[in-house]
KOLPADREN-317727 format. One line per 2 residues: number of its first residue (from 0); their letters; for each residue x, y, z of C-alpha. Coordinates in steps of 0.1 Angstrom, whole numbers, plus 5000, padded with zeros to 4 digits. Example, Ala and Ser with C-alpha at 12.3 -4.5 7.8 and 13.67 -1.06 7.14 Angstrom:
0> AS> 5123 4955 5078  5137 4989 5071 $
// end
This chain:
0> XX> 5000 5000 5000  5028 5024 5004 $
2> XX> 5056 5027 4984  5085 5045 4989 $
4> XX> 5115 5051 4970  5144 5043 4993 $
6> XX> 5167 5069 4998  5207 5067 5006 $
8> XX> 5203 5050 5040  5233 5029 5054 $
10> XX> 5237 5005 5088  5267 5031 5097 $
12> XX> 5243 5060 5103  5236 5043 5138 $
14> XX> 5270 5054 5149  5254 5091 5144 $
16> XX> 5228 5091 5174  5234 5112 5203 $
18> XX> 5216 5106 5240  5186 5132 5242 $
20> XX> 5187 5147 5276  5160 5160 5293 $
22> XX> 5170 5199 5291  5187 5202 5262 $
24> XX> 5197 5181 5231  5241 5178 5229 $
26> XX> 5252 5188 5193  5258 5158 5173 $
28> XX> 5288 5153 5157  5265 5133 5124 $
30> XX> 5230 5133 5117  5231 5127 5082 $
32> XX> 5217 5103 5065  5251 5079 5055 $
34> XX> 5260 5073 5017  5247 5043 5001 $
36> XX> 5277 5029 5000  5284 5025 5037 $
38> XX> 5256 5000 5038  5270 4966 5050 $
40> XX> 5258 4947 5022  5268 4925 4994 $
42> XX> 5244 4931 4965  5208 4933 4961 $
44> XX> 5194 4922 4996  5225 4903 5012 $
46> XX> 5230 4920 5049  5265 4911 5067 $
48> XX> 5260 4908 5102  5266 4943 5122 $
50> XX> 5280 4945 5156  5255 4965 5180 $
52> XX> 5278 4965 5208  5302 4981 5186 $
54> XX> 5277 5004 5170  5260 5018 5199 $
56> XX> 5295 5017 5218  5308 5047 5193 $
58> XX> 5274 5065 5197  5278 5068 5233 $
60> XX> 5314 5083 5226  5304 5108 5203 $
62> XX> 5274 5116 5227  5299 5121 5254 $
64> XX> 5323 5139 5230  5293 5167 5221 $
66> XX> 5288 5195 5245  5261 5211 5251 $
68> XX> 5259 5250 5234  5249 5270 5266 $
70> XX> 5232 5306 5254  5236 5294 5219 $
72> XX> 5217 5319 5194  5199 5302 5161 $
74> XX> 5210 5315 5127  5182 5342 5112 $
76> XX> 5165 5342 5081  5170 5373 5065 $
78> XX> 5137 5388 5071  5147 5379 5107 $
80> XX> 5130 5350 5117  5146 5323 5140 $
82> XX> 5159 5298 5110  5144 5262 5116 $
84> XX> 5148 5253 5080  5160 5220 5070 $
86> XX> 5153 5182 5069  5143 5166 5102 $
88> XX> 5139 5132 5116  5110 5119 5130 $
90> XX> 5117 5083 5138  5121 5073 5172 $
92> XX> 5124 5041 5192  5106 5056 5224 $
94> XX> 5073 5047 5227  5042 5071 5234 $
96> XX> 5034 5058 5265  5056 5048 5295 $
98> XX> 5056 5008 5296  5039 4995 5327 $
100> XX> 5074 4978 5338  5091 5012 5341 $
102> XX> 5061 5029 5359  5070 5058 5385 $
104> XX> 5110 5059 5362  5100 5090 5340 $
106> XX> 5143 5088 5331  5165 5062 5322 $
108> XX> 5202 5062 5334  5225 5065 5304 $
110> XX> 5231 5029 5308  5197 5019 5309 $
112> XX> 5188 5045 5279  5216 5028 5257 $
114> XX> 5206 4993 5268  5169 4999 5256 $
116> XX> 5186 5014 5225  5202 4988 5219 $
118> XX> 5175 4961 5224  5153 4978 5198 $
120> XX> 5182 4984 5172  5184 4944 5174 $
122> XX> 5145 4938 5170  5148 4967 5142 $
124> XX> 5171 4950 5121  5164 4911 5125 $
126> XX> 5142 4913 5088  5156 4902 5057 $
128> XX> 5163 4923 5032  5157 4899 5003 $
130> XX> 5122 4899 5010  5107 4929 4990 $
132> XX> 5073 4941 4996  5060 4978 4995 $
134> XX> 5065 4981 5036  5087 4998 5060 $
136> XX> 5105 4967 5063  5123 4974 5030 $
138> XX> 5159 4977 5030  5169 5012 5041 $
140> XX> 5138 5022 5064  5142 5006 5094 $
142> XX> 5153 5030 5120  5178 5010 5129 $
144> XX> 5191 5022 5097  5189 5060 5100 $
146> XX> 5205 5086 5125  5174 5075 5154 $
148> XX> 5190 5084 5189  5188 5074 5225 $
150> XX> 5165 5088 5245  5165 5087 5287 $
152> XX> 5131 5099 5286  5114 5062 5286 $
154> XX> 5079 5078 5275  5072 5104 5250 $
156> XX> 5046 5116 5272  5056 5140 5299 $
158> XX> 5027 5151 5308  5008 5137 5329 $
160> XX> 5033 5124 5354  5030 5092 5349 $
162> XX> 5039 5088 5308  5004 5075 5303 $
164> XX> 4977 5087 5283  4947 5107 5303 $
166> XX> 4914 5083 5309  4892 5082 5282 $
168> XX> 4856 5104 5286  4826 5085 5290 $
170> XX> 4819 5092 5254  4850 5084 5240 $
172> XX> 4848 5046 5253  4812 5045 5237 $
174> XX> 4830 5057 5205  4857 5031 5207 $
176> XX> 4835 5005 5215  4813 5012 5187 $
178> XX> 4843 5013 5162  4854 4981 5172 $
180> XX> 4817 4968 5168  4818 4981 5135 $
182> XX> 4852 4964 5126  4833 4930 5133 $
184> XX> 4811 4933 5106  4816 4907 5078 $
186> XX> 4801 4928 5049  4833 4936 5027 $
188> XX> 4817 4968 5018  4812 4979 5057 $
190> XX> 4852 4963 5061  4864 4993 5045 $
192> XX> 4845 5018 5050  4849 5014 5092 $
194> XX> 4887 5017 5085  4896 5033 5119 $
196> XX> 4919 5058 5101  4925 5078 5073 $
198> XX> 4961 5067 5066  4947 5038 5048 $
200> XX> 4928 5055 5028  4954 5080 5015 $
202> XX> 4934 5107 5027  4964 5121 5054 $
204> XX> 4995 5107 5063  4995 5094 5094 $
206> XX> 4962 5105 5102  4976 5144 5108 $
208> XX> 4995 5162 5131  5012 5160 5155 $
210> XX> 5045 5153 5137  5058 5128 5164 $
212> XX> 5036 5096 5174  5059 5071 5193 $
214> XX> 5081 5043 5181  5070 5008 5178 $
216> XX> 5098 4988 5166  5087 4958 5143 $
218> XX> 5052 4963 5145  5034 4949 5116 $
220> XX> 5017 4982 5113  5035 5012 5091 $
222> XX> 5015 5034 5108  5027 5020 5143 $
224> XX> 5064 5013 5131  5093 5033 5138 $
226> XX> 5111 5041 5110  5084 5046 5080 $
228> XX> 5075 5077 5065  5096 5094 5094 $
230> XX> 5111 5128 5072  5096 5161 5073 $
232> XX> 5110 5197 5054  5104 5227 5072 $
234> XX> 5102 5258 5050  5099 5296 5058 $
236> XX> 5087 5326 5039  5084 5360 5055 $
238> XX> 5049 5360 5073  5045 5318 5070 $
240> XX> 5064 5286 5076  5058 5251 5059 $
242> XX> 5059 5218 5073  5059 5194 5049 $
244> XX> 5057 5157 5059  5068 5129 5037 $
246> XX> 5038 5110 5048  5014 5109 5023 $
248> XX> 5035 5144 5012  5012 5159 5034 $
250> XX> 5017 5201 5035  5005 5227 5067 $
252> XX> 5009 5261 5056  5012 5280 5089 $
254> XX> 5009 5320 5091  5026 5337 5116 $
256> XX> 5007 5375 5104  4983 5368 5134 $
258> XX> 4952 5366 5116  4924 5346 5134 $
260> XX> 4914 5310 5129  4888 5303 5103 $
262> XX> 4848 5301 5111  4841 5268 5130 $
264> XX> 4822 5258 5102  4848 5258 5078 $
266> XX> 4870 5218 5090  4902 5209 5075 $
268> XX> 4921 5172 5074  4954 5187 5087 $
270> XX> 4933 5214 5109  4941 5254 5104 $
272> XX> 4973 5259 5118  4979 5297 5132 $
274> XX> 5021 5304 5144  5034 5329 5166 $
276> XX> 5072 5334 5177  5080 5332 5216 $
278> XX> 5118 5342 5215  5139 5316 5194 $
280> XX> 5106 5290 5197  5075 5286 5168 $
282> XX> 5046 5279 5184  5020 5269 5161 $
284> XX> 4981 5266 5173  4961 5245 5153 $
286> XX> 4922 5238 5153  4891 5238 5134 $
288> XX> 4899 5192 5124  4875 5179 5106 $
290> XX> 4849 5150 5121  4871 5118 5102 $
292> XX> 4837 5094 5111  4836 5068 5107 $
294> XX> 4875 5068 5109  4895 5090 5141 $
296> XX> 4912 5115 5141  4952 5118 5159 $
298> XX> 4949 5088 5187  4908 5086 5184 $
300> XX> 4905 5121 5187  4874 5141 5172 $
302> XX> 4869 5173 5157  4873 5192 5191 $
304> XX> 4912 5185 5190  4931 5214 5201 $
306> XX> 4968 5211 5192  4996 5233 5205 $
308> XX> 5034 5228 5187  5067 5245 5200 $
310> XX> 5095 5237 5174  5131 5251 5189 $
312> XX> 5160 5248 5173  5187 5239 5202 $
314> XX> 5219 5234 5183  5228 5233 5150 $
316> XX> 5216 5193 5143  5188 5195 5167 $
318> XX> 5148 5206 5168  5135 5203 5198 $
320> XX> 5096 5192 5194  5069 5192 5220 $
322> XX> 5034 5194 5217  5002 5192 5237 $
324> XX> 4968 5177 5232  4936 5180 5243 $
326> XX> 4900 5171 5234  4872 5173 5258 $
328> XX> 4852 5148 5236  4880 5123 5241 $
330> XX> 4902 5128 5273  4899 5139 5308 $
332> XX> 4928 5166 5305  4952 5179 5282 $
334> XX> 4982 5161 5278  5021 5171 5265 $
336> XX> 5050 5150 5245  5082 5157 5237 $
338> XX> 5113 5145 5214  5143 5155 5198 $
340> XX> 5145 5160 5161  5181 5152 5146 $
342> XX> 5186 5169 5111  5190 5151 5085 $
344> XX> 5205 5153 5043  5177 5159 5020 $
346> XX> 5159 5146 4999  5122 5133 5010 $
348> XX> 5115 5108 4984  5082 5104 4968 $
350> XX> 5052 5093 4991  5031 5066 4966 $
352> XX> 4999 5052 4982  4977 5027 4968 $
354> XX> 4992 5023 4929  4969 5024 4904 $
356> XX> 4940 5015 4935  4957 4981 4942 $
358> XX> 4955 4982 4977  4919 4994 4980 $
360> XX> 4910 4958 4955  4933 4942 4974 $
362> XX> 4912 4952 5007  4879 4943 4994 $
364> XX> 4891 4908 4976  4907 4897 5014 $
366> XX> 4872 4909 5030  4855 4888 5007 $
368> XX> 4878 4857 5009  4876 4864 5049 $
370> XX> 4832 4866 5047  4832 4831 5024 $
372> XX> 4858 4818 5053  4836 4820 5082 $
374> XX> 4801 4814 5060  4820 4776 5057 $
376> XX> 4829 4776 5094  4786 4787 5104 $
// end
């Protein structure tokens, strides 16, 4: 269903990750996507076997090696404008929520960080590359593959307390249990139109913003994985910045000229974004989503999601990217993430979804296969 041309990734690019700390991200010595070439491979899908240890060994070092740049002032654009342009990462190997073994430990210790790191690099990269299929587990989009980093935090989610998502409203479990009553339904026809997002259908990329979600290392899902679809390009103009997200090559034009958001009747996929500077950090404000029934929107939320972004730019080969949520249709309280965005080289290679409609037939056929299954079981 999603095909994307792979770009220059190469098994040496782990060596590039730097630990994210808490406060402020270190300057990274790498970042960029490796050459081709470095790949350790011999031909067309044949992987030689990489040495984590070693790997994650020489990212500590250069994680130690960077200092970080204390009062350090971001370039300007030349309207004036702190300058977050460039190519940015969004992959990440930490997962939304905080796992329930690690409750009440909102850090890792730089051991522990680098020993989860490790763990996922390993589950990452134990596909084989000779099997080719339009999925993230082509060669050259794991994460494993690309400049990912450590992280201490061990949830993405810092707010609440406790890494976990708020508890759903009364009628946001009536919502979810009706979606998953709908998914039940044998008729290939109700199958996918009860898609519980809009990914699938090629309508957004990802289902929206926000631009991080939460790693999910060898998940079967694209949309859950890791290391798919995980480039963005920001762009400025004077009085506008663009975020453009590989996903789906979805595009929020965000104006900064303070003008107010549009009527409440008026609903947008991607929402209306509105930005504002606060010192060296974009904050962009972004409402009016449209109702995605009988799909969700971001994380099952509805048309009442209110979505703040602060991008910073913290040293030269760092964004730093937090965001908070809230929908009173869906959670209790509002709710904040945060994660580092390493630059990376451009390009973002074309986004293809569904090739000439193959996926959708593909859907319907396996629906109908699946309703003529369980008619012989009855």
């Amino acid at each position: 269903m999603r095909h994307r041309v792979l770009g220059p990734l190469g098994a040496v690019t782990l060596v590039m990750v730097v630990l994210w700390v808490p406060v402020l991200a270190e300057a990274s010595g790498g970042g960029a996507q490796a050459p081709a070439s470095a790949a350790p491979t011999k031909g067309i899908g044949v992987r030689e076997a990489f040495d984590p240890d070693a790997a994650v060994k020489a990212a500590v070092a250069r994680a130690k090696a960077a200092a970080e740049i204390a009062n350090w002032t971001p370039p300007r654009t030349p309207w004036g404008d702190p300058d977050l342009q460039g190519y940015w990462l969004l992959s990440t190997y930490t997962p939304l929520e905080r796992p329930k073994e690690l409750a009440g430990k909102p850090l890792y210790t730089e051991e522990e960080a680098v020993a989860a790191f490790r763990k996922a690099v390993v589950a990452d990269s134990g596909v084989d590359p000779k099997t080719v299929h339009y999925d993230w587990k082509e060669y050259g989009m794991d994460a494993w593959q690309n400049p990912v980093r450590p992280n201490l935090h061990t949830s993405l989610i810092v707010d609440p307390p406790d890494g976990k998502l708020p508890p759903l409203t009364p009628d946001a479990q009536k919502r979810r249990a009706a979606a998953a009553a709908a998914a039940r339904v044998v008729s290939p026809l109700a199958s996918v139109s009860t898609f519980g997002n809009f990914y699938t259908r090629c309508i957004t990329g990802l289902e929206g913003p926000p631009l991080v979600r939460g790693g999910n290392p060898g998940s079967d899902s694209a949309a859950q994985a890791a290391g798919v679809s995980a480039e963005s390009q920001i762009f400025q103009t004077p009085g506008y910045v663009l975020l453009y997200m590989q996903s789906n090559s979805d595009v929020r034009i965000v104006p900064l000229d303070g003008r107010p958001h549009l009527s409440q009747d008026v609903r947008e996929w991607l929402g209306d974004p509105r930005g504002h500077w606060e010192g060296n950090t974009l904050v962009v404000e972004t409402t009016n989503f449209k109702d995605a029934s009988p799909g969700t929107n971001f994380q099952g939320s509805t048309d009442a999601l209110h979505l703040v972004e602060r991008f910073t730019l913290v040293n030269p080969k760092t964004l730093r990217y937090e965001y908070t949520v809230s929908d009173p249709k869906t959670w209790t309280r509002a709710w904040s993430a945060e994660s580092p965005l390493p630059r990376i080289e451009p390009p973002i290679y074309e986004f293809a979804c569904h090739e000439h409609n193959y996926g959708l037939i593909n859907l319907v056929v396996g629906s109908q296969i699946r309703e003529r299954e369980r008619a012989d079981e009855r």
